[in-house]
C-alpha positions, 0 to 999 in steps of 0.5 A, a space after each residue: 354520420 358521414 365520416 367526413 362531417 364526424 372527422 372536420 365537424 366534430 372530432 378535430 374542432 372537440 379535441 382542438 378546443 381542448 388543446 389538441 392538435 391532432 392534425 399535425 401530430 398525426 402527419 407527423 407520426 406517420 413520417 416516424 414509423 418508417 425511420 430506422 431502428 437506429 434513429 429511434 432508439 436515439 429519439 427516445 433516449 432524447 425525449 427519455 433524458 428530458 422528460 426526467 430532466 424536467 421530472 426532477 426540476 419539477 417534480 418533488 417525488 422524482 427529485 428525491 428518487 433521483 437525487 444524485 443521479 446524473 441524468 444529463 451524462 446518460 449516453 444509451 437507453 441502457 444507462 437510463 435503465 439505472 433509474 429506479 421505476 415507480 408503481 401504480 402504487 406510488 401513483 397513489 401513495 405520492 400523487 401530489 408530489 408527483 404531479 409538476 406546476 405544469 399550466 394548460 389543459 389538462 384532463 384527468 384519467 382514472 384507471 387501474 379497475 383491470 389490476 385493483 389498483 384505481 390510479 388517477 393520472 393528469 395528463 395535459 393536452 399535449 400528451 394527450 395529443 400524441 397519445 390520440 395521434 399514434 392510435 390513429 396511426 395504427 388504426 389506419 394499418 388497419 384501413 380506418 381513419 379519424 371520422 370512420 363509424 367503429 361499433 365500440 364494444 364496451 362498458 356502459 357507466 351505472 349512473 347518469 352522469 357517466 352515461 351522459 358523458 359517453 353519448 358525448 363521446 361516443 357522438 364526437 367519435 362517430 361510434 355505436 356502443 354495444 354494451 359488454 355488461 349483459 350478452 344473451 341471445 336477446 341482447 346480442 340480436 338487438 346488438 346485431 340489428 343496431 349495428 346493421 343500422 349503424 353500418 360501422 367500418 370496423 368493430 372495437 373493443 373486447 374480445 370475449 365480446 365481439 366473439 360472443 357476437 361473432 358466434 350468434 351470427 354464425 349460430 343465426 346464419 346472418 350475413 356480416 355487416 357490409 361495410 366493415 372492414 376490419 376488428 380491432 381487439 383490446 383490453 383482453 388477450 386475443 387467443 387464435 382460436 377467437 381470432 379465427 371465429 372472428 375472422 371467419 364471420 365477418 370476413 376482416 382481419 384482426 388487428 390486436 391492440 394492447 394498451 393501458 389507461 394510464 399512457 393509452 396505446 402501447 403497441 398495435 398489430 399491424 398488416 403484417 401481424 408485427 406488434 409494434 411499439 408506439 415509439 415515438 410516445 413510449 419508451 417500453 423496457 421489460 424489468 430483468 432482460 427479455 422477458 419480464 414486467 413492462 416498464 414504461 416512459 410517457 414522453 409526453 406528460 409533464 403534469 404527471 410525469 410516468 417514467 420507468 413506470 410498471 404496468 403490471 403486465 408481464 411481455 418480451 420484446 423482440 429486435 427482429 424486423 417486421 416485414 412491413 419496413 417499419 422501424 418501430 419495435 416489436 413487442 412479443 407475447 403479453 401475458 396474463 390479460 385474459 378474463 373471464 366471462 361470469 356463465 349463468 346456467 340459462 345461457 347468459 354470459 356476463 362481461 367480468 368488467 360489469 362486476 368490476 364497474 360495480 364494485 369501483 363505483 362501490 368504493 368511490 361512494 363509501 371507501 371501505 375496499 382496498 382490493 378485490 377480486 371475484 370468482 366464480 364457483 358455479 353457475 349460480 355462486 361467485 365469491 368476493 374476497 375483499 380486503 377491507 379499509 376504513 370502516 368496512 362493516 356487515 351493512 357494507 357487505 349487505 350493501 355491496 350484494 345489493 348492488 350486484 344483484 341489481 346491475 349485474 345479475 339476480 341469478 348469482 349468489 354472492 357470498 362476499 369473504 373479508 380477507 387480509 390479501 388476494 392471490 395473484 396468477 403464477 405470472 404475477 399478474 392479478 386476475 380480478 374475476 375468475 371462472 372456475 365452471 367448466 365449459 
């Protein structure tokens, strides 16, 4: 589709029905990014103090949690740091008390499969909004704008409705999904042959992915796709090694993106190799210092206010200035977002996100599972440790490796253990699905 018909025909018209205002909102943020340091830090501390000036007027849970608190004498970004934070759990535990009467569009988002703790946010359509026009932002330091052809390497929803719902999207969007479920060397020359149609202007998604793509191109000695000019990489933690594969093949920089489900993009790569924060939709904190868990305010939500609250991804930020002259932020290194891609001995690599979109489904159709987390022992085991909730039985388990044989691989062996806790990284962080195979 021509990007013009996608950008006026179809993504303004299909965000403005639902009550976006993206046009302006992204004129608007455009004009932010090259403010100076000194006027941004002084913006978030205003929209910090009334998002939880309104959390506490209307909001049952943030008026307990900051009872006695005067939010109104807060003069410094370091005076609202005396403000507790809050957790994916407490999402759960405390999600109507939460939410405010906030009226208007509202949309709902279901996150958290990355970490084990599924969260479901509220968000209205302002926040939504801002949220959409800080990503096009960033997406134009990489040389692409709203109505561009992007090839999205993702997942792909199991049942129907969800599939529906993605063609939808993926149609406003003006973007050709490549599963990240299934990669072969089948898979990925049809994959190759269909974005070659498609003619995309850039690539997003995973990096295990595009790099898997990236490698059979090379391997195949095809030409690049023509049109293309840049990747943008997400969800997963963009080593340089992969950087470099990618660059080399198809010829484009690598712009990385790093964000969550819960509040959207947190920081973006620009030209100039600099992380920087999505200011004027966040205020992003590290817990301890320099060096620690994220926290993060959304400024825009006020169905379900998030403030100070935590990723649970572990970062540094940084106050050196970006050669590019933008005074937003600069966020360091992130650690602890790298999965791992599930090897089967013919070859086949399977995305970790195909077990984690089962086993999600699994627990939305029978509620028997707390937590999980996958690893793999061999070319032809994985193990599921699962802590179990309600009625958790054997026939549960039966049911589960059923599941898995038939939408990720009948390859595998899958021995599924119940157990009282899983084990997090030495970051912290918790690693869904693991690859203990060499090579």
């Amino acid at each position: 589709m021509n990007k013009y018909v996608s950008r006026y025909m179809c993504y303004y018209p299909a965000t403005f029905l639902k009550g976006e205002k993206i046009f302006g909102a992204l004129r608007r943020s455009r004009d932010f990014q090259w403010r100076s340091a000194s006027d941004i830090a002084a913006f978030q501390l205003q929209k910090s103090k009334e998002i939880a000036l309104f959390a506490v007027q209307n909001s049952a849970f943030y008026r307990d949690l900051y009872r006695g608190i005067e939010i109104e004498k807060f003069r410094s970004l370091s005076d609202f740091a005396r403000l507790p934070t809050i957790s994916k759990q407490d999402l759960i535990d405390s999600e109507a008390d939460i939410r405010t009467g906030w009226r208007g569009p509202c949309e709902t988002k279901t996150t958290g499969g990355s970490t084990g703790h599924p969260v479901r946010v509220l968000k209205n359509a302002s926040a939504l909004e801002m949220e959409r026009a800080v990503t096009w932002r960033a997406y134009e330091w990489a040389d692409v704008s709203v109505g561009d052809p992007q090839g999205r390497f993702w997942g792909i929803p199991h049942n129907r409705k969800g599939r529906l719902r993605a063609a939808v999207a993926d149609f406003v969007a003006n973007r050709k999904r490549i599963s990240a479920f299934n990669l072969n060397e089948e898979s990925l020359a049809k994959y190759y042959r269909d974005l070659q149609r498609f003619k995309p202007k850039y690539l997003y998604g995973y990096v295990s992915v595009i790099e898997a793509l990236a490698n059979f191109v090379h391997q195949e000695q095809l030409l690049p796709f023509p049109d293309l000019k840049s990747v943008i990489t997400t969800s997963e933690v963009l080593y340089p090694n992969s950087r470099e594969k990618i660059e080399s093949v198809f010829g484009v920089k690598v712009f990385n993106e790093y964000g969550c489900g819960e509040v959207g993009s947190i920081a973006h790569e620009c030209e100039c190799g600099g992380m920087h924060l999505m200011a004027d939709n966040l205020l992003v904190e590290v817990d301890g210092g320099t060096k620690g868990e994220l926290l993060v305010t959304d400024f825009h939500n006020y169905k379900t206010p998030l403030i100070r609250y935590r990723v649970g991804d572990y970062a540094s930020l940084s106050d050196r200035p970006c050669s590019c002259g933008r005074g937003l932020p600069i966020l360091e290194n992130v650690y602890g977002r790298a999965y791992d891609l599930i090897r089967l001995r013919n070859g086949t690599s399977i995305h970790p996100e195909s077990l984690i979109y089962v086993i999600e489904d699994f627990k939305k159709d029978f509620d028997v599972i707390s937590r999980f987390q996958a690893i793999q022992r061999s070319h032809e085991k994985v193990d599921i440790y699962v802590v179990p909730k309600g009625s958790w039985s054997p026939e549960s388990a039966e049911h589960l490796e059923r599941r898995m044989r038939i939408n990720v691989s009948d390859e595998l062996n899958y021995r599924i253990e119940v157990v009282p806790s899983l084990q997090r990284e030495a970051s912290g962080k918790m690693r869904l699905v693991k690859c203990a195979v060499p090579g």
